[in-house]
C-alpha positions as CSV (number, residue, x, y, z in Angstrom):
1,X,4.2,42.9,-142.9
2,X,3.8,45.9,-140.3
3,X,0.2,45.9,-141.2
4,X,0.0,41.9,-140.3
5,X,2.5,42.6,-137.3
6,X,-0.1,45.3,-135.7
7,X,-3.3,42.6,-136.8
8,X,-1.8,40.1,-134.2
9,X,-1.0,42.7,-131.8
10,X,-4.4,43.8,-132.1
11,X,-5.8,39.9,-131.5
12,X,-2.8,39.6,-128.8
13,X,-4.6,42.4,-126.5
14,X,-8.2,41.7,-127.7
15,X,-7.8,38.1,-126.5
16,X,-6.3,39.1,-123.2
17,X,-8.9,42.4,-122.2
18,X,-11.6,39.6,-123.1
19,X,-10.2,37.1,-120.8
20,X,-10.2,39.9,-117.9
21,X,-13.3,40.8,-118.7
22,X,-14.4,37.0,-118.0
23,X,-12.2,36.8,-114.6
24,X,-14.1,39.3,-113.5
25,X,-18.3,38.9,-114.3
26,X,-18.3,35.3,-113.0
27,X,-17.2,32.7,-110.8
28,X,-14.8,30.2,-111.7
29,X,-15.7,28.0,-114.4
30,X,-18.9,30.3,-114.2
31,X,-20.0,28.2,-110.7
32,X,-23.3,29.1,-109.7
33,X,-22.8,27.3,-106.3
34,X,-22.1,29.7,-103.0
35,X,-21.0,29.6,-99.7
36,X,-23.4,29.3,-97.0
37,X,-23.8,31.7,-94.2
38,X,-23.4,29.7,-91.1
39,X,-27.3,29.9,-89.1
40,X,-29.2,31.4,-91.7
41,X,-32.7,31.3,-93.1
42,X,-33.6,31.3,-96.6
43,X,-36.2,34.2,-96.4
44,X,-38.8,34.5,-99.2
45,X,-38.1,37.6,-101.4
46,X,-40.6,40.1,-103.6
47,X,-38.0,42.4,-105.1
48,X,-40.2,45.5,-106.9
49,X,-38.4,47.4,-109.5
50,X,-40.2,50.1,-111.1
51,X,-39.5,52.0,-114.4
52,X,-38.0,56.3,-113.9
53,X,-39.5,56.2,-110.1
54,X,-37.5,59.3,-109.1
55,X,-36.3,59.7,-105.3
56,X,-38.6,62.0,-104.4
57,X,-41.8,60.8,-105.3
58,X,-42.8,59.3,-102.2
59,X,-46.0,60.7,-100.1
60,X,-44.6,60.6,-97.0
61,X,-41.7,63.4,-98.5
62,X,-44.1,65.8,-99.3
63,X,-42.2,67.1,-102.4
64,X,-45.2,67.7,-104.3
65,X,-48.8,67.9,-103.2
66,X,-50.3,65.2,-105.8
67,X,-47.9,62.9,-105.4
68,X,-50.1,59.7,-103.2
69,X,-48.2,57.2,-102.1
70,X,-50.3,54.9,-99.7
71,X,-49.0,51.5,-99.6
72,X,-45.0,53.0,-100.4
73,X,-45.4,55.0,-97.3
74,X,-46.5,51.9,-95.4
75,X,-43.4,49.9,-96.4
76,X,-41.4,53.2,-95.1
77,X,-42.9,53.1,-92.0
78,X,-43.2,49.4,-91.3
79,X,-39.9,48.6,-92.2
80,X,-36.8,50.9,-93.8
81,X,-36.6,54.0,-96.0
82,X,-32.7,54.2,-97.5
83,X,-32.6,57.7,-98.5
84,X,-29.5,57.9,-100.1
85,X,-30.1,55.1,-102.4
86,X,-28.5,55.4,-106.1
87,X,-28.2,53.9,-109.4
88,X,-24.8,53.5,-111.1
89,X,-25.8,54.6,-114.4
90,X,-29.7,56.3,-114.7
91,X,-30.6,54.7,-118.0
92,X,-33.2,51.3,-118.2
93,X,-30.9,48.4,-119.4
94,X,-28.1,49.6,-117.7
95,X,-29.3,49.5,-114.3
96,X,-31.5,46.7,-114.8
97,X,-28.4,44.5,-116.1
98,X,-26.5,46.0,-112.3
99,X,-29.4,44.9,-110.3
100,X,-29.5,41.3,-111.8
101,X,-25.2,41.3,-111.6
102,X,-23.9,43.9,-109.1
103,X,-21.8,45.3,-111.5
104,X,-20.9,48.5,-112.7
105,X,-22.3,49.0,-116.8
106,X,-17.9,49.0,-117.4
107,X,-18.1,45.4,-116.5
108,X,-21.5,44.0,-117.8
109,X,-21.4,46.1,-120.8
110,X,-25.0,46.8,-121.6
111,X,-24.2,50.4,-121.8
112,X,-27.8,51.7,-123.2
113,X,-30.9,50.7,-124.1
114,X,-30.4,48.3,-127.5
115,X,-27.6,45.8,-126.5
116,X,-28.8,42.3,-124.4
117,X,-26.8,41.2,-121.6
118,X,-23.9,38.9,-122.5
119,X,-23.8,34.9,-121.6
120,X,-21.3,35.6,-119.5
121,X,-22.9,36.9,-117.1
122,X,-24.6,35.2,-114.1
123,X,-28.3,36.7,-112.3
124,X,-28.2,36.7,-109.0
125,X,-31.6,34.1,-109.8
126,X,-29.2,31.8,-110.8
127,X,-27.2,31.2,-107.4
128,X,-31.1,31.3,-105.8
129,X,-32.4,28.4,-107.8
130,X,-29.1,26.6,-107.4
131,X,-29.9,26.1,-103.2
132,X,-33.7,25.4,-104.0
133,X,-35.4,28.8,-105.0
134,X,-38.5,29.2,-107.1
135,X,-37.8,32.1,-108.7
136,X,-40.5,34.1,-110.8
137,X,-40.3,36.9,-113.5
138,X,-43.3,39.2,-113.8
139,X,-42.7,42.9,-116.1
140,X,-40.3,44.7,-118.3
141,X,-36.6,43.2,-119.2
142,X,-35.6,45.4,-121.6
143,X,-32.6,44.5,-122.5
144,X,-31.6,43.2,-126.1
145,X,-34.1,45.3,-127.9
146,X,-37.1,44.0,-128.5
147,X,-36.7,40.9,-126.8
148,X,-39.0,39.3,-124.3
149,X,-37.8,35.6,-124.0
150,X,-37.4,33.9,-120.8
151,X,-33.8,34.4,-119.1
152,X,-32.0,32.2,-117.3
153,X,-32.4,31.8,-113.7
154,X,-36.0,32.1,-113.8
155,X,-38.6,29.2,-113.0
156,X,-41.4,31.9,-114.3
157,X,-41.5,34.0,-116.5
158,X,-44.2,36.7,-118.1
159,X,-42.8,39.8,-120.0
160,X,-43.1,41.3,-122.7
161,X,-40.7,43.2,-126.1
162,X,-39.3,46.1,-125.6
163,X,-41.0,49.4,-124.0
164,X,-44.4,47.2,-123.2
165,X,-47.6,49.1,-124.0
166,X,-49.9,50.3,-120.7
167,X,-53.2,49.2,-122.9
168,X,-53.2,46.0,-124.8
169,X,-51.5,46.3,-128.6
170,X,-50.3,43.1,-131.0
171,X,-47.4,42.6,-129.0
172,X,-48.8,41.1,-126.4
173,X,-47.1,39.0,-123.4
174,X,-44.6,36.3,-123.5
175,X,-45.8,33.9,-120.6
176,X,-43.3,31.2,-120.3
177,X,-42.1,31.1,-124.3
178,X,-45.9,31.3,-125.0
179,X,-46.8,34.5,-126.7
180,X,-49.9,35.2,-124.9
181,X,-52.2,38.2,-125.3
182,X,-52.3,41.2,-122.8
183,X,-55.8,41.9,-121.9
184,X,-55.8,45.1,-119.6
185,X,-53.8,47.6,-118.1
186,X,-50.3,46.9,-118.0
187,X,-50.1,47.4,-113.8
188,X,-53.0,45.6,-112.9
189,X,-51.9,42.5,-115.2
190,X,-48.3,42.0,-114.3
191,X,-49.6,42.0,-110.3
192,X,-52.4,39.6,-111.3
193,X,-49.7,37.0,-112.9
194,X,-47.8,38.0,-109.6
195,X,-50.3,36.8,-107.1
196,X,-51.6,34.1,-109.5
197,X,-47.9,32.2,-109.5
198,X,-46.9,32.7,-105.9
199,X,-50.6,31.0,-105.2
200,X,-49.1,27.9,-106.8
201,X,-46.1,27.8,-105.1
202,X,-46.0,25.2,-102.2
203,X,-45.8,27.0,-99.1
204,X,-42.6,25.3,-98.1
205,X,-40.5,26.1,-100.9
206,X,-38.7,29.3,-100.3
207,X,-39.7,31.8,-103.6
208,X,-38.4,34.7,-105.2
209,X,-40.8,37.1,-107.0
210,X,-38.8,39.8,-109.3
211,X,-41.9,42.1,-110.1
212,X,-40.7,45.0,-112.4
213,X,-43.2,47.3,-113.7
214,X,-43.5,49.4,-116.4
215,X,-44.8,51.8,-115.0
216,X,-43.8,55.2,-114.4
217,X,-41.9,54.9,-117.6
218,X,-43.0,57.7,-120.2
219,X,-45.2,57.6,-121.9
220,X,-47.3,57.9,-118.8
221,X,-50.9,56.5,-118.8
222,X,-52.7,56.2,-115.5
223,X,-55.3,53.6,-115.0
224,X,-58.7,54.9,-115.9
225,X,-59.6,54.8,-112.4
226,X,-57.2,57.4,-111.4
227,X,-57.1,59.8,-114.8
228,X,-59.2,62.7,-113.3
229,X,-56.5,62.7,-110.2
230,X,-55.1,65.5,-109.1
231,X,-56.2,68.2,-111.5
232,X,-56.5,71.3,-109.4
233,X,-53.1,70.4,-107.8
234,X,-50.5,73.3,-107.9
235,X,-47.0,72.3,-109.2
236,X,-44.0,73.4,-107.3
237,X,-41.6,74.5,-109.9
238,X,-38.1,74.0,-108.9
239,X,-35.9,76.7,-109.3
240,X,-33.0,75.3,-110.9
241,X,-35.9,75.4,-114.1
242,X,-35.3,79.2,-115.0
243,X,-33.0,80.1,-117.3
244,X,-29.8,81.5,-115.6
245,X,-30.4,80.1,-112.2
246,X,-27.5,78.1,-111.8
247,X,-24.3,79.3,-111.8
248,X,-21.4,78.3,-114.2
249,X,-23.8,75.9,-115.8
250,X,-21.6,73.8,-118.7
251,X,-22.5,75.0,-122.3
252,X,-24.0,70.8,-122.7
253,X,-26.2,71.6,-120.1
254,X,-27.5,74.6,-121.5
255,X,-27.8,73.6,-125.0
256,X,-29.8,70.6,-123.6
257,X,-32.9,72.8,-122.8
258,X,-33.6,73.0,-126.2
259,X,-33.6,69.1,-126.8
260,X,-35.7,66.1,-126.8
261,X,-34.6,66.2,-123.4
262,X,-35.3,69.7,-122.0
263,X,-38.3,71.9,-121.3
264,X,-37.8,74.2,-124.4
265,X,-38.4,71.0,-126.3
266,X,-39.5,68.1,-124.6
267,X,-39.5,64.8,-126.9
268,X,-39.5,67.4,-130.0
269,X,-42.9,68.4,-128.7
270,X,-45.1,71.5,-126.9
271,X,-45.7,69.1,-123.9
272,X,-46.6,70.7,-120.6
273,X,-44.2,70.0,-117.9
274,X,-46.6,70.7,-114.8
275,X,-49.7,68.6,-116.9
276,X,-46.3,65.9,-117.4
277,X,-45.9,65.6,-113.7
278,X,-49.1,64.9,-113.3
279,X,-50.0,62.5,-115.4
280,X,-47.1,61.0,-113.8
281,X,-48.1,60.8,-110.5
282,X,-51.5,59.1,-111.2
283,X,-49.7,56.5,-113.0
284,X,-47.9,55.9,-109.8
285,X,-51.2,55.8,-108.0
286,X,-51.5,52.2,-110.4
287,X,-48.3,51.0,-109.2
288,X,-48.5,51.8,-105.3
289,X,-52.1,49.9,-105.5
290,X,-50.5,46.9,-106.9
291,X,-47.9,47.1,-104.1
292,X,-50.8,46.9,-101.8
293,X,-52.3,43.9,-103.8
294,X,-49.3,42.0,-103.1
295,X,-48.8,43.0,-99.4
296,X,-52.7,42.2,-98.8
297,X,-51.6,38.6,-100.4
298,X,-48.7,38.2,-97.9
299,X,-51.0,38.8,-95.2
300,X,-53.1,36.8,-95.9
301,X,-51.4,33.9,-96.3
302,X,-49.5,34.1,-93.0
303,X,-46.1,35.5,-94.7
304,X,-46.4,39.3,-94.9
305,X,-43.9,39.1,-91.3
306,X,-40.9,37.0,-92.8
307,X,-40.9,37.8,-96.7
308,X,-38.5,40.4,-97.5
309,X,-39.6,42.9,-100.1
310,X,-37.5,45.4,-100.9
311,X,-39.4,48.4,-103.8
312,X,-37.2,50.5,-105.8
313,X,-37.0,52.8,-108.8
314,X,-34.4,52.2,-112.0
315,X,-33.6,55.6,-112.6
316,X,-34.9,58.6,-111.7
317,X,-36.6,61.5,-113.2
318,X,-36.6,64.8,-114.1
319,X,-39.9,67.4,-114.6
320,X,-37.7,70.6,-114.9
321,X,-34.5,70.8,-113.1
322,X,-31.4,72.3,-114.5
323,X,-34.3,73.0,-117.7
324,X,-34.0,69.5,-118.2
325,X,-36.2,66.7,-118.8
326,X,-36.2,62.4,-118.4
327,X,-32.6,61.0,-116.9
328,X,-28.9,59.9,-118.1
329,X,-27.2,62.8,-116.4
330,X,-25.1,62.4,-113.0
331,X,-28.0,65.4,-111.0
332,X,-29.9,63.7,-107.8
333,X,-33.1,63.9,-110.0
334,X,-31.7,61.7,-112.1
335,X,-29.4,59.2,-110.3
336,X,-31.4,59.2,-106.9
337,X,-33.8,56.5,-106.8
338,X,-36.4,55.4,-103.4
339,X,-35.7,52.5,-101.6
340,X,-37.2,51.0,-99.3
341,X,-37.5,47.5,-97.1
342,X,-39.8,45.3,-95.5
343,X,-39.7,42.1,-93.3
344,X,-40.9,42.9,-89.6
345,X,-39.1,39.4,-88.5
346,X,-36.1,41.6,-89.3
347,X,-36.4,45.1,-89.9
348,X,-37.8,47.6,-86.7
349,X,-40.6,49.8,-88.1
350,X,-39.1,53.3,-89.2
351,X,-36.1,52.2,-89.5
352,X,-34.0,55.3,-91.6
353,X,-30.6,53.9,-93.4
354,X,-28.4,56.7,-94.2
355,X,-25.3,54.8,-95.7
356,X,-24.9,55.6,-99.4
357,X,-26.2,52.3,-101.6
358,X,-26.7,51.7,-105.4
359,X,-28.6,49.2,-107.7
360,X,-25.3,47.2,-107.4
361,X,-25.9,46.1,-103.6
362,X,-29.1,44.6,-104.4
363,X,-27.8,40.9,-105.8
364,X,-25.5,40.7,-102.8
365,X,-28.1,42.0,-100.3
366,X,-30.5,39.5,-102.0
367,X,-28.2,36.5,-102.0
368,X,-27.8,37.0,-98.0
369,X,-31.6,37.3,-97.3
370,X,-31.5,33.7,-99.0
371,X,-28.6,32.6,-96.4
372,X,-26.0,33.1,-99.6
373,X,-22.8,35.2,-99.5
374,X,-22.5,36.9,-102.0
375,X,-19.6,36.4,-104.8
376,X,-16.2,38.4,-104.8
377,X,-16.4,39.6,-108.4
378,X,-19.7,41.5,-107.5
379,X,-18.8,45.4,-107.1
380,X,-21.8,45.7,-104.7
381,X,-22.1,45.1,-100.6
382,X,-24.8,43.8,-99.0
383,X,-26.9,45.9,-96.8
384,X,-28.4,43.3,-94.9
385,X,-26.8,43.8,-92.1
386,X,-27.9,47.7,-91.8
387,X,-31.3,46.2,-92.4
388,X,-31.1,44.6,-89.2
389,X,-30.1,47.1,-87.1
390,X,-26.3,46.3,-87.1
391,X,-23.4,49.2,-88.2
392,X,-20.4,47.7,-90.4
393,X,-17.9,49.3,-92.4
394,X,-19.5,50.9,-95.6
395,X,-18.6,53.1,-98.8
396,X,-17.9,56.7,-98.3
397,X,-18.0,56.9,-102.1
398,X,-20.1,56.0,-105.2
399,X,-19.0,55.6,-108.9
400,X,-21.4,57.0,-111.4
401,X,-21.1,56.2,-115.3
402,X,-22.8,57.2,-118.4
403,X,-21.7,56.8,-121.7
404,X,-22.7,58.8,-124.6
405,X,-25.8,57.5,-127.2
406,X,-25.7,58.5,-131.0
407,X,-29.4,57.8,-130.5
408,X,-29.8,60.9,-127.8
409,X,-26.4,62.8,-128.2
410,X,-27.5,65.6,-126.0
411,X,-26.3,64.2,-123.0
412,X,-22.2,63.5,-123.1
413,X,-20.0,60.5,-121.4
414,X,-19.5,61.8,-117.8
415,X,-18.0,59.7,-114.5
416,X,-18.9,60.7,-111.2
417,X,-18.6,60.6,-107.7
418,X,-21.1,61.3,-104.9
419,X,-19.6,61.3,-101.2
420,X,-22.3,62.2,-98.4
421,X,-21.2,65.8,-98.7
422,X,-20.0,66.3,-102.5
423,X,-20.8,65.1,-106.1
424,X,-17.8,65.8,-108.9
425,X,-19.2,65.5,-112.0
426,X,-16.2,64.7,-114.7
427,X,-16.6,64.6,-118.9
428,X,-15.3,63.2,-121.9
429,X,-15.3,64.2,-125.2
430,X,-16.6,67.7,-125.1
431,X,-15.2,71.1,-124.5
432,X,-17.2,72.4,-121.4
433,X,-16.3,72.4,-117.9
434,X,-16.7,69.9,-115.0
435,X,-19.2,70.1,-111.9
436,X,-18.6,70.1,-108.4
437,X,-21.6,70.3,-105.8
438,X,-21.7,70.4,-101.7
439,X,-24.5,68.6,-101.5
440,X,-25.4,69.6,-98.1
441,X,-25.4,73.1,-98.5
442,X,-26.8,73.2,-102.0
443,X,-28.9,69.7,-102.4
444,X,-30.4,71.2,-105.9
445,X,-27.3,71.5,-107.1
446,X,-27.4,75.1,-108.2
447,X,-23.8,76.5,-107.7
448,X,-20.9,75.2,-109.6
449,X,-18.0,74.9,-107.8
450,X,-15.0,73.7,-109.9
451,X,-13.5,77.1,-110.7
452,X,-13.9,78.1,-107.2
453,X,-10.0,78.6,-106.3
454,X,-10.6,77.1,-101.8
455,X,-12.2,73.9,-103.6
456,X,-9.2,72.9,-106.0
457,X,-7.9,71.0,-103.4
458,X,-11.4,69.2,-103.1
459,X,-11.9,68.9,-107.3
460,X,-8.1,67.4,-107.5
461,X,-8.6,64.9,-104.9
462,X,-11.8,64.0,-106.1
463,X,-10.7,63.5,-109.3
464,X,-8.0,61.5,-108.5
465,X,-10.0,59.0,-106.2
466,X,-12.7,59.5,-109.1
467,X,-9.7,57.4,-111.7
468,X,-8.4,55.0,-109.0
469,X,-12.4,53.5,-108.5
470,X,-12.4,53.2,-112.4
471,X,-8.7,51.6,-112.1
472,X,-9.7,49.3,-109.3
473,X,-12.7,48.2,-111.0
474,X,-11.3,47.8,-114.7
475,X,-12.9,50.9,-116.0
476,X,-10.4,52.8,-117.6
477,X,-12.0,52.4,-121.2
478,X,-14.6,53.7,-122.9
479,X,-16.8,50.8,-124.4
480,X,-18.3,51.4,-128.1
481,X,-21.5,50.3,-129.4
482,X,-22.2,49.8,-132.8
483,X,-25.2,52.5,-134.2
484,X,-28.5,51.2,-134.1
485,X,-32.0,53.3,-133.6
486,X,-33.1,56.6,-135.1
487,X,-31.6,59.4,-133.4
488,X,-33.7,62.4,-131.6
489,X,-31.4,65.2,-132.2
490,X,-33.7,68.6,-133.2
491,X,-33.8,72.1,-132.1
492,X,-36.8,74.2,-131.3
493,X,-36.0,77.4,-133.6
494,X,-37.8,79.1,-131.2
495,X,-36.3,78.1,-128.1
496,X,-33.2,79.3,-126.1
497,X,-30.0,79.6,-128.4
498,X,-26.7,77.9,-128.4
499,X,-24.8,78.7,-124.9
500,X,-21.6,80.7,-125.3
501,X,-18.2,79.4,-124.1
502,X,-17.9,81.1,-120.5
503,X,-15.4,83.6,-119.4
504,X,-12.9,81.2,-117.7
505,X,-12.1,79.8,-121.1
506,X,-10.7,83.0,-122.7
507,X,-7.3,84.1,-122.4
């Protein structure tokens, strides 16, 4: 009887968290109809997403020598660089599922890299179609495994499973439900389908192109054109890299260098992190050429001035820092992603947005572009407005989220926060300590402040505004996954050893 008593409980509150979940990822009766913004233009839109682009990685930053960046430094200086651009959680389907939704991974659920997006959800596509959009999808989905069906909200659609390949393998392309053979380089084909659908589209009819690249996810294969890049480049190594550089480091962290994820043991492998970044940055080289491509096509055709295209990265990346390698953690390698936006109709050249935005404004900032306000449930703003040169009332504060994979278990569940001038960096389920970072006195992140006795009263209110953005935005859960994958957990015998507890933790 207890044990049937506790079932219905257990059915009670499933029911009830399910029907909050729904209140909260749609409109009612999942409406895909939106109010109009009084004297506004539906604006054509090329949204470019591209695959562990980290922030720095721009040529007109200088970070490293043989990073070229052309066409990306033309958008920057035509039109606006966001420098303090995030993503909410640095994995693939995660962000990619808080771009289409503006929601944080808590709320749309697609927590890693193996679970689709639920039919509950709505893409921002959908509420563009709705007042007249053609809408096209061109690249990587990546969501659901290996799937590469078309998606709601899209009029076009070429992807592909999974991953993709950079050269042509069996998988191929799926062009509009048609499995369709991929016959070159991965770049170079997904902007060819690009430039080959917006030519059909009447010039009348207001489009949007979601063009999201491959490319520069790892493995990292340049174009053939561009393979001999760079060789005789020097690498800058940052410091953060050596062993023992940065102070009260968490045991995690440490351990992690000898991982599938750190330099000690990169993808279970001897690979050469300078060689890494290299090969890196010419694969870029494919993907700011394709930018080009498409800008030379809006010229062209008389729309390069009033077509809004905004470029930026997933995730970001790291070759080194903290000893680590690839992304998930809360560091500014890793979270920190370029952005930038064009549309001379509306944006003045070198136009530098410092407000803090995420992956979770771009739906909303997308949905005004086409004349649209954006829906309440969403947890992003749009930035529009800064676009244009006006100052409203904006974050001071960002949520970050990443829960832990049995796939890669390295890397823990952590929440975090980033103000302009801190970043508190908060775990669950391990035995290590926390991170807090003044980010304007130590932008590499190198000193841990937590224990540091004049910045308790900075680590307890940043804790506590950390829990009431989780509360406000129904996060105060963990979601589960069920196991699926192979997991990637080896040591390197050879490499550093296990990290021992710190001082602090003795009594």
């Amino acid at each position: 009887m207890k044990k049937q008593t506790a079932y219905f409980i257990f059915l009670i509150i499933k029911s009830v968290i399910g029907l909050s979940q729904n209140a909260v990822v749609q409109q009612k009766n999942a409406s895909v109809g939106l109010e109009k913004i009084a004297n506004s233009k539906q604006r054509n839109i090329i949204f470019i997403l591209t695959d562990d682009h980290r922030y720095d990685a721009l040529g007109f930053l200088h970070s490293q020598t043989f990073i070229k960046t052309p066409n990306l430094d033309k958008l920057a200086n035509g039109g606006a660089y966001l420098p303090n651009a995030f993503v909410t959680t640095a994995l693939c389907s995660p962000s990619r599922a808080s771009i289409l939704t503006g929601l944080y991974a808590h709320k749309h659920l697609v927590i890693d890299n193996n679970k689709a997006v639920s039919q509950q959800l709505v893409f921002f596509a959908q509420y563009l179609q709705k007042v007249g959009y053609k809408t096209g999808f061109v690249g990587k989905w990546h969501m659901g495994g290996e799937t590469a069906n078309p998606q709601r909200g899209f009029n076009q659609w070429v992807s592909f499973p999974g991953q993709g390949s950079y050269l042509p393998d069996e998988k191929g392309l799926n062009v509009n439900g048609v499995k369709t053979k991929q016959k070159g380089y991965i770049t170079d084909e997904l902007t060819d389908y690009s430039i080959d659908w917006l030519k059909s589209i009447d010039k009348k009819q207001p489009f949007m192109l979601y063009l999201s690249h491959k490319g520069v996810h790892a493995d990292f294969i340049p174009p053939d054109r561009f393979k001999n890049d760079h060789l005789t480049d020097s690498f800058k190594k940052p410091f953060t890299m050596e062993l023992g550089a940065q102070s009260n480091q968490p045991m995690w962290v440490q351990n992690q260098r000898n991982s599938w994820h750190g330099i000690d043991f990169p993808y279970h492998s001897t690979l050469d992190i300078e060689e890494y970044y290299k090969r890196y940055a010419r694969t870029l080289k494919g993907v700011d050429e394709s930018v080009g491509t498409i800008m030379n096509y809006l010229k062209e055709n008389g729309l390069l001035e009033s077509t809004l295209i905004i470029y930026m990265g997933d995730n970001g990346f790291l070759f080194g820092e903290h000893g680590l390698i690839d992304k998930r953690n809360a560091y500014e390698e890793s979270m920190r992603v370029p952005l930038l936006a064009y549309c001379p109709d509306m944006i003045k050249p070198g136009t530098v947005i410092k407000d803090i935005v995420a992956n979770i404004d771009i739906a909303p900032t997308l949905l005004n572009a086409a004349g649209l306000k954006g829906p309440s449930y969403m947890d992003g703003k749009s930035f529009l407005p800064q676009l244009t040169g006006k100052s409203i009332p904006w974050r001071n504060e960002l949520l970050y989220e990443y829960y832990w994979e049995r796939n890669y278990p390295q890397t823990p569940t952590m929440h975090a926060l980033r103000t302009n001038q801190y970043k508190y960096i908060h775990y669950q389920g391990i035995w290590d300590t926390d991170e807090l970072y003044d980010i304007i006195s130590d932008p590499y992140e190198s000193k841990n402040l937590i224990n540091e006795p004049s910045f308790s009263p900075i680590v307890k209110k940043m804790n506590n505004d950390l829990f009431e953005l989780l509360k406000q935005t129904n996060g105060m859960y963990l979601p589960l996954n069920k196991d699926e994958g192979k997991q990637s957990n080896k040591r390197n015998p050879l490499g550093s050893k296990e990290a021992k507890f710190p001082d602090y933790l003795f009594k």
